[in-house]
C-alpha positions as CSV (number, residue, x, y, z in Angstrom):
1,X,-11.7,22.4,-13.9
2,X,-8.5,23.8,-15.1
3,X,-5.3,22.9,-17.3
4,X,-2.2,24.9,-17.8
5,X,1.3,24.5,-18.0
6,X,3.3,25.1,-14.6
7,X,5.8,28.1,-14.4
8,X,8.4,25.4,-13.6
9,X,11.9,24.5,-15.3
10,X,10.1,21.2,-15.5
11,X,7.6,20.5,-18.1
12,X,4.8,20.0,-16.0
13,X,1.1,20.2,-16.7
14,X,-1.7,21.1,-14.0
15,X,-5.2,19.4,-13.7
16,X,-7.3,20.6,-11.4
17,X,-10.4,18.7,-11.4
18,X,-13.1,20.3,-8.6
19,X,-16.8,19.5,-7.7
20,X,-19.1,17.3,-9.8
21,X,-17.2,17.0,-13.0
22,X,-18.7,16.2,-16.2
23,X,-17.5,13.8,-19.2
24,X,-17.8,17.3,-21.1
25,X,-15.3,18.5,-18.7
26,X,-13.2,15.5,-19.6
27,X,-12.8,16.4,-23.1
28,X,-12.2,19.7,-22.5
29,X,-9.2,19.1,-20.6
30,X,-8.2,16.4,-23.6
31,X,-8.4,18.8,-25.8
32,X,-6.2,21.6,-23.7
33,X,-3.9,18.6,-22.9
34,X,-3.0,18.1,-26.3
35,X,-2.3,21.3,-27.2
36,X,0.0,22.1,-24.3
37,X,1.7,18.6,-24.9
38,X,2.7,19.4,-28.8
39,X,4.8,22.6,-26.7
40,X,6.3,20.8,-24.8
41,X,7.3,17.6,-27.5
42,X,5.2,15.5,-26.4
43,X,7.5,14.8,-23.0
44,X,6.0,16.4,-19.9
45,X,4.8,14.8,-16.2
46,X,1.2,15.8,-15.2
47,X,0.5,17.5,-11.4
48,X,-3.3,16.7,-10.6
49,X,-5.0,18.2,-8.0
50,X,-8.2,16.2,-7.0
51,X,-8.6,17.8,-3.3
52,X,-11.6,19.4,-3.3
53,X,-13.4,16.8,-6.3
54,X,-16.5,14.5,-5.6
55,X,-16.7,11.3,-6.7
56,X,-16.5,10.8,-10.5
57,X,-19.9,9.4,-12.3
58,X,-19.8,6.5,-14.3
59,X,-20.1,8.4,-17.3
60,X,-17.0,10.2,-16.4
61,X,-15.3,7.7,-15.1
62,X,-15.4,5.8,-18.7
63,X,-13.9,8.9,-20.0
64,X,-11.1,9.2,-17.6
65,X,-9.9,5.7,-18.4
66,X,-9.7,7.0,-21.9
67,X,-7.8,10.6,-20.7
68,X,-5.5,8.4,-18.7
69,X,-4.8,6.3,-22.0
70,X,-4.4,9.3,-23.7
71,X,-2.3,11.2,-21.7
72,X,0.1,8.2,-22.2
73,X,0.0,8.2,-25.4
74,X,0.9,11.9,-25.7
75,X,4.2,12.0,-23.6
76,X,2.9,11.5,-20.0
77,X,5.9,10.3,-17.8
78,X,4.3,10.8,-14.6
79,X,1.2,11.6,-12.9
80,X,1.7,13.1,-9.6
81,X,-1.7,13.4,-7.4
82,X,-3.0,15.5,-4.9
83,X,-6.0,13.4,-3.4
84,X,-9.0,14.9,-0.9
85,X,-11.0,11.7,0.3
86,X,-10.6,8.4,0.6
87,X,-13.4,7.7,-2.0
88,X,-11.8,9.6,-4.8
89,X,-8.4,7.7,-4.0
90,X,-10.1,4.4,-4.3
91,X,-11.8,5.5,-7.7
92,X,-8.8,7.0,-8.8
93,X,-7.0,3.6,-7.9
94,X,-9.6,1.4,-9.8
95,X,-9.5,4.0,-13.1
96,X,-5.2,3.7,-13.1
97,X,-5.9,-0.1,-12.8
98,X,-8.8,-0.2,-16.0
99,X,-6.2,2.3,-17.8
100,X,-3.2,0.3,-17.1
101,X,-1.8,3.6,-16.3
102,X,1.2,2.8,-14.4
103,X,2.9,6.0,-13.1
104,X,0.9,7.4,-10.8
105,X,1.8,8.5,-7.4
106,X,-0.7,10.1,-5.2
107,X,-0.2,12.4,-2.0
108,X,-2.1,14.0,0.9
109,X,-0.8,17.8,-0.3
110,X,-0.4,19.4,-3.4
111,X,2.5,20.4,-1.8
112,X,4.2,17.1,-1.5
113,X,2.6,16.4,-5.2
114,X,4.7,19.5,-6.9
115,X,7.5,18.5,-4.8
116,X,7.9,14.7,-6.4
117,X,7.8,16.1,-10.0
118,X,10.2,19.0,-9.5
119,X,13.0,17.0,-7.1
């Protein structure tokens, strides 16, 4: 798991979420999120890079709702997602559903994801 802000003219931040990950994990990330959000007043889009991620548990999974929600709440325009497998796209679809979260748009390549945030 890692967060930072993208060398970009864009205010982007990067999530990348690999292996198992934990709900301590989660609020990690929250926590980095925020920060990095205040920088960039509370206005940025949100590259996530779920290629090489297993499934989430249902512990985590309860949590990510809530980062979704979050995110939101803190300025997130746009989610733009790098998915692996076809199980972690149909969680992923079921979590944007149970978070309401609206503007996500998901992608084969993290190519193709940086390239819809910075067009």
């Amino acid at each position: 798991m890692s967060v930072r802000r993208l060398d970009s003219k864009e205010p982007i931040i990067e999530i990348i979420w690999d292996g198992m990950v934990s709900p301590e994990e989660v609020e990690q990330t929250n926590r980095e999120i925020q920060n990095i959000a205040q920088q960039l007043n509370n206005s940025f889009d949100v590259l996530v890079d779920m290629r090489n991620m297993k499934a989430f548990s249902q512990e985590t999974k309860e949590k990510i709702v809530e980062h979704q929600k979050l995110l939101t709440q803190w300025g997130m325009r746009r989610a733009s997602v790098a998915v692996g497998s076809s199980i972690a796209k149909m969680q992923l679809n079921r979590i944007s559903k149970e978070s309401e979260h609206q503007t996500e748009f998901q992608w084969e390549t993290y190519d193709e994801a940086l390239a819809f945030l910075t067009k």
